[in-house]
C-alpha positions in Angstrom: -46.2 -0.6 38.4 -45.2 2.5 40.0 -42.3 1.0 41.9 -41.3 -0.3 38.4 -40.8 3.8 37.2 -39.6 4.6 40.1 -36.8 2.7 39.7 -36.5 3.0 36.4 -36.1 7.0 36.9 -33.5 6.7 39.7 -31.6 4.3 37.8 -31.7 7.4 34.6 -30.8 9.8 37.3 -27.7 7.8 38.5 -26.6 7.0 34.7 -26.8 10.5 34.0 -24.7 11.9 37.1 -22.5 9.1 36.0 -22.2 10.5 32.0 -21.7 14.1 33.6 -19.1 12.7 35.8 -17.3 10.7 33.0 -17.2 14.4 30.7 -16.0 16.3 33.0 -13.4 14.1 33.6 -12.6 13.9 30.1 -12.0 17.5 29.8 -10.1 17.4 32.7 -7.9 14.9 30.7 -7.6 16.5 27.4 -7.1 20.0 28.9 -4.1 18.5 30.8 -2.5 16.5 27.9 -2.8 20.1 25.5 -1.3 21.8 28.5 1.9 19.0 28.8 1.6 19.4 24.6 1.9 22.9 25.1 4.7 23.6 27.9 6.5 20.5 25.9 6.6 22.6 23.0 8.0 26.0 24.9 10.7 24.0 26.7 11.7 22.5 23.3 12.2 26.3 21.8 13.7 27.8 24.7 16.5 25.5 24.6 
């Protein structure tokens, strides 16, 4: 039974490092396309 939790909590551990992973790449992503939106938007006035 215990090597059933302990897997069980490594397994959470992993998923969790993973979900951290996938957010921070996320805002990674949507501070990059606001960024492009943004300079975009400056180059388009300037000229």
């Amino acid at each position: 039974m215990k090597k059933k939790e302990k897997k069980i909590k490594e397994s959470k551990k992993q998923l969790d490092k993973g979900q951290i992973f996938v957010k921070i790449m996320a805002g990674v992503l949507a501070v990059l396309m606001v960024a492009g939106t943004g300079i975009t938007l400056v180059y388009a006035l300037m000229a």
